[in-house]
C-alpha positions as CSV (number, residue, x, y, z in Angstrom):
1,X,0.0,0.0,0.0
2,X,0.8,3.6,0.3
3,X,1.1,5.7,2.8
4,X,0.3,9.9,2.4
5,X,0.2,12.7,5.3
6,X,-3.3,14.3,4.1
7,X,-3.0,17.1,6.9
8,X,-2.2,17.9,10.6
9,X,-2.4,14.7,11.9
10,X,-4.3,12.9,9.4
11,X,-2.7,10.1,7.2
12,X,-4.2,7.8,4.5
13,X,-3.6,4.2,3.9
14,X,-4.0,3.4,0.1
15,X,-4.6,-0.6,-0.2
16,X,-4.7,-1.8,-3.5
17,X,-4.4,-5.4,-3.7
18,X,-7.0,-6.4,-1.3
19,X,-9.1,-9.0,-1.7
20,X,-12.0,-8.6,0.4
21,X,-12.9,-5.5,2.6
22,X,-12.0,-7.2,6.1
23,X,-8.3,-7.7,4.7
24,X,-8.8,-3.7,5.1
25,X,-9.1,-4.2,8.9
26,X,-5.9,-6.5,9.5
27,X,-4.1,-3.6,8.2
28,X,-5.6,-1.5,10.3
29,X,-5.4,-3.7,13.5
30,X,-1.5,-4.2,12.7
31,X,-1.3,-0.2,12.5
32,X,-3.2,0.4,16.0
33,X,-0.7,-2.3,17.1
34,X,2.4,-0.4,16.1
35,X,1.0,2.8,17.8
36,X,0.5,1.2,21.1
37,X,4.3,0.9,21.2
38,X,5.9,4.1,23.4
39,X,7.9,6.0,21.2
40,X,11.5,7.0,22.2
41,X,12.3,11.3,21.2
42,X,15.3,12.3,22.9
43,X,15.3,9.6,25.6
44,X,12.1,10.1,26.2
45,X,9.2,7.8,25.8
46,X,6.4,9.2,23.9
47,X,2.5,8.0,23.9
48,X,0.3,7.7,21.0
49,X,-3.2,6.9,20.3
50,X,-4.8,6.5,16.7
51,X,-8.1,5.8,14.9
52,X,-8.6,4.3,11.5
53,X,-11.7,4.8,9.5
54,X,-12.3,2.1,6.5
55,X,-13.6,3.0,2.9
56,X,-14.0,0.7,0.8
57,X,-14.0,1.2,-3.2
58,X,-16.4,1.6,-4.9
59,X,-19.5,0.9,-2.7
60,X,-18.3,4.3,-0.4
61,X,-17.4,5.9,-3.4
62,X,-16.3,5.9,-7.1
63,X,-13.3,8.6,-6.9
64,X,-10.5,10.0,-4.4
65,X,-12.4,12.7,-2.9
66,X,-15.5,10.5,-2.3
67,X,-13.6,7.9,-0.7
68,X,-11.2,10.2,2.0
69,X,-14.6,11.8,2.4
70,X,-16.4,8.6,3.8
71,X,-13.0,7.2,5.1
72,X,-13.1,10.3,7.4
73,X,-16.4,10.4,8.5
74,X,-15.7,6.4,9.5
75,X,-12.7,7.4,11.6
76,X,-14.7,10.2,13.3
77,X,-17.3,7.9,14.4
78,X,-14.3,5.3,15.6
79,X,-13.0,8.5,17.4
80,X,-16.0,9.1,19.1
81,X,-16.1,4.8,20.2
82,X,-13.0,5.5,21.7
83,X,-9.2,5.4,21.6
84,X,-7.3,3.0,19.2
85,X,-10.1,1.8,17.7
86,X,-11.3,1.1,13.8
87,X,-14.6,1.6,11.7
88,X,-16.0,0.9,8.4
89,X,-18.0,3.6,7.1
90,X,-21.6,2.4,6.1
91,X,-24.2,4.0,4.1
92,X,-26.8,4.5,7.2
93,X,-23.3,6.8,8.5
94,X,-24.0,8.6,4.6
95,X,-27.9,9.0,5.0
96,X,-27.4,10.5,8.4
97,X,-24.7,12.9,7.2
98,X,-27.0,13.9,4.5
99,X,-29.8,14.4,6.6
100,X,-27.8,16.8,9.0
101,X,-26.8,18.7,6.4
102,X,-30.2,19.9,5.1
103,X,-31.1,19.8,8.7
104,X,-28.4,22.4,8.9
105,X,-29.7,24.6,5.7
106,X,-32.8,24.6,6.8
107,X,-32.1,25.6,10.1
108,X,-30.5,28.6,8.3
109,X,-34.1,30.1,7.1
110,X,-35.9,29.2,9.8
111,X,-35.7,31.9,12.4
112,X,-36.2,34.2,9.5
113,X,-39.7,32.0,7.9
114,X,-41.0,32.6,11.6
115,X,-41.0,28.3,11.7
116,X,-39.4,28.5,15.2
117,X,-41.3,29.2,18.2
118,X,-41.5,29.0,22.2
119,X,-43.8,26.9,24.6
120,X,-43.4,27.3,28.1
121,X,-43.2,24.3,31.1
122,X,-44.4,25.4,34.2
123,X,-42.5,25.2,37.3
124,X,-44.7,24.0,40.6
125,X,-44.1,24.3,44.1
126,X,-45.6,20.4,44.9
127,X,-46.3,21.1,48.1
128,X,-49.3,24.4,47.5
129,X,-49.6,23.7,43.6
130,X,-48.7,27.1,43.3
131,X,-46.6,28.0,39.5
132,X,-43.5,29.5,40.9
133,X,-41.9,30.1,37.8
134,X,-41.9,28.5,33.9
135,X,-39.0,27.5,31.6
136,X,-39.1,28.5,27.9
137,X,-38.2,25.7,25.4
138,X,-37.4,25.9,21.7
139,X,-39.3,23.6,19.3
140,X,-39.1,23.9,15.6
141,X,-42.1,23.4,13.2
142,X,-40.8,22.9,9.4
143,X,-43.0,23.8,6.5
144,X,-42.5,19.9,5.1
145,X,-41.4,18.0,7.7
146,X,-43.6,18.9,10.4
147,X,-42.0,19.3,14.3
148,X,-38.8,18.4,14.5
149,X,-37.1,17.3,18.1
150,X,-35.1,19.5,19.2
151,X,-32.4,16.7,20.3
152,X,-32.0,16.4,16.3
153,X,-31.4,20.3,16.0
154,X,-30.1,21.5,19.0
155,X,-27.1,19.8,18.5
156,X,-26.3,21.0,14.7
157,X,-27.0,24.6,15.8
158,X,-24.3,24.6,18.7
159,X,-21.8,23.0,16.1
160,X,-22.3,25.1,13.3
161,X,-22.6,28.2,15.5
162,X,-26.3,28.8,14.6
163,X,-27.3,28.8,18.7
164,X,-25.9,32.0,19.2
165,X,-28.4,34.3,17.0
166,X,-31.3,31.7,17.3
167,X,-30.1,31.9,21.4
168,X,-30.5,35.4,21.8
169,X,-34.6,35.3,20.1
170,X,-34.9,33.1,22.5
171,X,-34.0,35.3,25.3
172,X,-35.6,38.7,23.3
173,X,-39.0,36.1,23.2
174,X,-39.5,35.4,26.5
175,X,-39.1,38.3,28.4
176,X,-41.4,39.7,26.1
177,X,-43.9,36.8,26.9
178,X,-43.0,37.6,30.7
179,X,-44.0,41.3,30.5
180,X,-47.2,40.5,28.5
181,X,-48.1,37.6,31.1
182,X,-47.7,40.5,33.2
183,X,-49.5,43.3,31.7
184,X,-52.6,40.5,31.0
185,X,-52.7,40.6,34.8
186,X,-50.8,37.3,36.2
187,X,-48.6,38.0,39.2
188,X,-44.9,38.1,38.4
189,X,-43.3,35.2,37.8
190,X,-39.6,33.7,37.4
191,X,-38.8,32.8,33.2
192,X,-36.1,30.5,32.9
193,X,-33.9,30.7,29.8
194,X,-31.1,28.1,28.8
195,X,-27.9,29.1,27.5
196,X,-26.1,27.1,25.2
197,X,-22.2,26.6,25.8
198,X,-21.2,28.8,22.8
199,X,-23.7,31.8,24.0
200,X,-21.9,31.1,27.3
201,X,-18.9,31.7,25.8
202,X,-19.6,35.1,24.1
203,X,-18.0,37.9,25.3
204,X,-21.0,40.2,24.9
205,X,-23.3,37.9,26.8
206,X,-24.2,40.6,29.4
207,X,-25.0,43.3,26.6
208,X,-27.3,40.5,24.9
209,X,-28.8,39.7,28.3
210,X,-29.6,43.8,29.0
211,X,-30.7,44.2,25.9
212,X,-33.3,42.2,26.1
213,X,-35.0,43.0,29.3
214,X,-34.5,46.7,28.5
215,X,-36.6,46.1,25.0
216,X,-38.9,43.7,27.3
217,X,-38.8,46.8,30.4
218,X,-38.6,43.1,32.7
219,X,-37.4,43.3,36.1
220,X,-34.1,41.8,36.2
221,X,-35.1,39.5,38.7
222,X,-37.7,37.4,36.6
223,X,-35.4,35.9,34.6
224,X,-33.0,33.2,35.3
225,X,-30.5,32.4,32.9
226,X,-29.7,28.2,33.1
227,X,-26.3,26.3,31.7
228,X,-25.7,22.6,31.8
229,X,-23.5,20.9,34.2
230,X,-21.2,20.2,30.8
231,X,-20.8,24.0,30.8
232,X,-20.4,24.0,34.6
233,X,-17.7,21.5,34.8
234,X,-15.7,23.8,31.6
Protein backbone atom coordinates (compact mmCIF):
# COMPACT_ATOMS: atom_id res chain seq x y z
CA UNK A 1 0.00 0.00 0.00
CA UNK A 2 0.78 3.59 0.30
CA UNK A 3 1.07 5.73 2.85
CA UNK A 4 0.35 9.94 2.39
CA UNK A 5 0.25 12.69 5.27
CA UNK A 6 -3.31 14.28 4.14
CA UNK A 7 -3.03 17.11 6.87
CA UNK A 8 -2.23 17.94 10.62
CA UNK A 9 -2.38 14.70 11.91
CA UNK A 10 -4.34 12.86 9.40
CA UNK A 11 -2.71 10.08 7.18
CA UNK A 12 -4.17 7.83 4.49
CA UNK A 13 -3.56 4.19 3.93
CA UNK A 14 -3.98 3.38 0.07
CA UNK A 15 -4.55 -0.60 -0.17
CA UNK A 16 -4.71 -1.80 -3.49
CA UNK A 17 -4.35 -5.35 -3.67
CA UNK A 18 -7.01 -6.43 -1.33
CA UNK A 19 -9.13 -9.03 -1.69
CA UNK A 20 -11.97 -8.64 0.40
CA UNK A 21 -12.88 -5.49 2.57
CA UNK A 22 -12.03 -7.24 6.15
CA UNK A 23 -8.35 -7.73 4.66
CA UNK A 24 -8.77 -3.73 5.12
CA UNK A 25 -9.10 -4.21 8.87
CA UNK A 26 -5.94 -6.53 9.49
CA UNK A 27 -4.10 -3.61 8.21
CA UNK A 28 -5.63 -1.54 10.27
CA UNK A 29 -5.37 -3.75 13.53
CA UNK A 30 -1.53 -4.16 12.66
CA UNK A 31 -1.35 -0.17 12.49
CA UNK A 32 -3.23 0.45 16.01
CA UNK A 33 -0.65 -2.33 17.08
CA UNK A 34 2.40 -0.37 16.07
CA UNK A 35 0.99 2.77 17.78
CA UNK A 36 0.55 1.24 21.09
CA UNK A 37 4.30 0.88 21.22
CA UNK A 38 5.91 4.07 23.37
CA UNK A 39 7.94 5.98 21.18
CA UNK A 40 11.53 7.05 22.23
CA UNK A 41 12.33 11.30 21.18
CA UNK A 42 15.30 12.26 22.91
CA UNK A 43 15.32 9.61 25.58
CA UNK A 44 12.12 10.09 26.17
CA UNK A 45 9.21 7.76 25.84
CA UNK A 46 6.38 9.24 23.92
CA UNK A 47 2.50 8.03 23.85
CA UNK A 48 0.28 7.74 21.00
CA UNK A 49 -3.19 6.86 20.26
CA UNK A 50 -4.77 6.50 16.74
CA UNK A 51 -8.06 5.82 14.91
CA UNK A 52 -8.64 4.27 11.50
CA UNK A 53 -11.71 4.80 9.53
CA UNK A 54 -12.26 2.14 6.47
CA UNK A 55 -13.60 3.00 2.93
CA UNK A 56 -14.05 0.75 0.83
CA UNK A 57 -14.02 1.19 -3.24
CA UNK A 58 -16.38 1.64 -4.92
CA UNK A 59 -19.53 0.90 -2.73
CA UNK A 60 -18.26 4.26 -0.42
CA UNK A 61 -17.38 5.88 -3.37
CA UNK A 62 -16.26 5.87 -7.06
CA UNK A 63 -13.27 8.56 -6.87
CA UNK A 64 -10.45 10.02 -4.41
CA UNK A 65 -12.38 12.74 -2.91
CA UNK A 66 -15.46 10.52 -2.27
CA UNK A 67 -13.56 7.92 -0.66
CA UNK A 68 -11.23 10.17 1.97
CA UNK A 69 -14.61 11.83 2.36
CA UNK A 70 -16.40 8.64 3.76
CA UNK A 71 -12.95 7.21 5.12
CA UNK A 72 -13.11 10.27 7.43
CA UNK A 73 -16.44 10.36 8.47
CA UNK A 74 -15.72 6.39 9.50
CA UNK A 75 -12.67 7.38 11.56
CA UNK A 76 -14.66 10.21 13.28
CA UNK A 77 -17.29 7.92 14.37
CA UNK A 78 -14.34 5.30 15.65
CA UNK A 79 -12.99 8.45 17.40
CA UNK A 80 -15.97 9.10 19.14
CA UNK A 81 -16.13 4.76 20.20
CA UNK A 82 -12.99 5.53 21.73
CA UNK A 83 -9.18 5.38 21.65
CA UNK A 84 -7.26 2.99 19.19
CA UNK A 85 -10.10 1.79 17.68
CA UNK A 86 -11.32 1.15 13.78
CA UNK A 87 -14.60 1.61 11.66
CA UNK A 88 -16.04 0.94 8.40
CA UNK A 89 -17.96 3.57 7.07
CA UNK A 90 -21.61 2.39 6.12
CA UNK A 91 -24.23 3.99 4.07
CA UNK A 92 -26.76 4.51 7.17
CA UNK A 93 -23.33 6.82 8.47
CA UNK A 94 -24.01 8.60 4.58
CA UNK A 95 -27.92 8.97 5.01
CA UNK A 96 -27.38 10.52 8.43
CA UNK A 97 -24.73 12.94 7.24
CA UNK A 98 -27.02 13.89 4.49
CA UNK A 99 -29.75 14.39 6.59
CA UNK A 100 -27.77 16.77 9.01
CA UNK A 101 -26.84 18.72 6.41
CA UNK A 102 -30.20 19.87 5.07
CA UNK A 103 -31.14 19.78 8.65
CA UNK A 104 -28.44 22.42 8.95
CA UNK A 105 -29.65 24.58 5.65
CA UNK A 106 -32.85 24.58 6.84
CA UNK A 107 -32.12 25.59 10.08
CA UNK A 108 -30.54 28.63 8.26
CA UNK A 109 -34.13 30.11 7.07
CA UNK A 110 -35.91 29.20 9.78
CA UNK A 111 -35.70 31.91 12.45
CA UNK A 112 -36.22 34.22 9.46
CA UNK A 113 -39.71 32.01 7.86
CA UNK A 114 -40.98 32.62 11.60
CA UNK A 115 -40.98 28.32 11.74
CA UNK A 116 -39.39 28.45 15.24
CA UNK A 117 -41.29 29.20 18.25
CA UNK A 118 -41.49 29.00 22.20
CA UNK A 119 -43.84 26.87 24.59
CA UNK A 120 -43.39 27.32 28.07
CA UNK A 121 -43.23 24.34 31.12
CA UNK A 122 -44.44 25.40 34.24
CA UNK A 123 -42.54 25.20 37.25
CA UNK A 124 -44.70 24.00 40.58
CA UNK A 125 -44.07 24.33 44.09
CA UNK A 126 -45.61 20.37 44.90
CA UNK A 127 -46.33 21.06 48.15
CA UNK A 128 -49.32 24.44 47.50
CA UNK A 129 -49.57 23.69 43.62
CA UNK A 130 -48.70 27.11 43.29
CA UNK A 131 -46.57 28.01 39.49
CA UNK A 132 -43.51 29.50 40.88
CA UNK A 133 -41.85 30.14 37.79
CA UNK A 134 -41.90 28.51 33.94
CA UNK A 135 -39.02 27.47 31.55
CA UNK A 136 -39.05 28.49 27.87
CA UNK A 137 -38.23 25.68 25.41
CA UNK A 138 -37.44 25.87 21.70
CA UNK A 139 -39.29 23.59 19.32
CA UNK A 140 -39.12 23.93 15.60
CA UNK A 141 -42.10 23.42 13.18
CA UNK A 142 -40.80 22.92 9.45
CA UNK A 143 -42.98 23.78 6.46
CA UNK A 144 -42.48 19.92 5.09
CA UNK A 145 -41.36 18.04 7.68
CA UNK A 146 -43.59 18.90 10.39
CA UNK A 147 -41.99 19.27 14.33
CA UNK A 148 -38.80 18.39 14.49
CA UNK A 149 -37.07 17.30 18.08
CA UNK A 150 -35.07 19.47 19.25
CA UNK A 151 -32.45 16.67 20.32
CA UNK A 152 -32.03 16.43 16.31
CA UNK A 153 -31.43 20.33 16.00
CA UNK A 154 -30.06 21.49 18.96
CA UNK A 155 -27.13 19.84 18.54
CA UNK A 156 -26.30 21.00 14.74
CA UNK A 157 -27.02 24.58 15.84
CA UNK A 158 -24.30 24.56 18.68
CA UNK A 159 -21.80 22.96 16.15
CA UNK A 160 -22.29 25.14 13.33
CA UNK A 161 -22.62 28.15 15.54
CA UNK A 162 -26.35 28.76 14.62
CA UNK A 163 -27.31 28.79 18.67
CA UNK A 164 -25.95 32.02 19.20
CA UNK A 165 -28.39 34.26 17.00
CA UNK A 166 -31.34 31.73 17.34
CA UNK A 167 -30.12 31.87 21.39
CA UNK A 168 -30.46 35.41 21.81
CA UNK A 169 -34.55 35.34 20.08
CA UNK A 170 -34.86 33.11 22.46
CA UNK A 171 -33.97 35.25 25.26
CA UNK A 172 -35.61 38.68 23.35
CA UNK A 173 -39.04 36.14 23.17
CA UNK A 174 -39.50 35.35 26.52
CA UNK A 175 -39.13 38.31 28.39
CA UNK A 176 -41.44 39.67 26.09
CA UNK A 177 -43.86 36.83 26.94
CA UNK A 178 -43.04 37.62 30.74
CA UNK A 179 -44.02 41.25 30.53
CA UNK A 180 -47.17 40.54 28.52
CA UNK A 181 -48.14 37.60 31.14
CA UNK A 182 -47.72 40.53 33.19
CA UNK A 183 -49.47 43.28 31.74
CA UNK A 184 -52.62 40.53 30.97
CA UNK A 185 -52.68 40.60 34.77
CA UNK A 186 -50.81 37.35 36.20
CA UNK A 187 -48.62 38.00 39.21
CA UNK A 188 -44.87 38.13 38.36
CA UNK A 189 -43.31 35.18 37.82
CA UNK A 190 -39.59 33.68 37.37
CA UNK A 191 -38.76 32.84 33.19
CA UNK A 192 -36.09 30.53 32.87
CA UNK A 193 -33.87 30.74 29.84
CA UNK A 194 -31.06 28.10 28.84
CA UNK A 195 -27.88 29.14 27.53
CA UNK A 196 -26.07 27.08 25.18
CA UNK A 197 -22.18 26.65 25.78
CA UNK A 198 -21.21 28.77 22.81
CA UNK A 199 -23.70 31.84 24.00
CA UNK A 200 -21.90 31.09 27.26
CA UNK A 201 -18.86 31.72 25.76
CA UNK A 202 -19.56 35.14 24.08
CA UNK A 203 -18.03 37.87 25.30
CA UNK A 204 -20.96 40.19 24.92
CA UNK A 205 -23.30 37.89 26.79
CA UNK A 206 -24.18 40.64 29.39
CA UNK A 207 -25.04 43.30 26.61
CA UNK A 208 -27.28 40.52 24.91
CA UNK A 209 -28.82 39.69 28.28
CA UNK A 210 -29.60 43.77 29.05
CA UNK A 211 -30.70 44.15 25.93
CA UNK A 212 -33.29 42.15 26.12
CA UNK A 213 -34.96 43.05 29.30
CA UNK A 214 -34.47 46.71 28.53
CA UNK A 215 -36.63 46.12 25.03
CA UNK A 216 -38.85 43.74 27.29
CA UNK A 217 -38.85 46.81 30.36
CA UNK A 218 -38.64 43.11 32.70
CA UNK A 219 -37.36 43.33 36.14
CA UNK A 220 -34.08 41.80 36.18
CA UNK A 221 -35.07 39.49 38.69
CA UNK A 222 -37.68 37.45 36.61
CA UNK A 223 -35.37 35.90 34.63
CA UNK A 224 -32.96 33.22 35.35
CA UNK A 225 -30.51 32.42 32.90
CA UNK A 226 -29.70 28.17 33.11
CA UNK A 227 -26.33 26.32 31.67
CA UNK A 228 -25.71 22.58 31.82
CA UNK A 229 -23.53 20.89 34.16
CA UNK A 230 -21.19 20.23 30.77
CA UNK A 231 -20.76 24.04 30.77
CA UNK A 232 -20.41 24.03 34.58
CA UNK A 233 -17.75 21.52 34.77
CA UNK A 234 -15.74 23.76 31.64
Amino acid sequence: GSLARIGGDHFAVLLEHIKQPRDAAKVARRILDSMSHPFVVADNEILLTANVGIAVFPGDGEDADRLLLNAHRAMEDARRRGESTFGYYTASENAESLKELSIESSLRKALDAGELFLVYQPQVDTRSGRILGVEALLRWEHSEWGVIPPVQFIPIAEQTGLIVPIGEWVLSVACLQNKIWQKAGLPPMRMAVNLSARQFRQKNLVEVVRRALAHASLDPSLLELEITEGTAMD
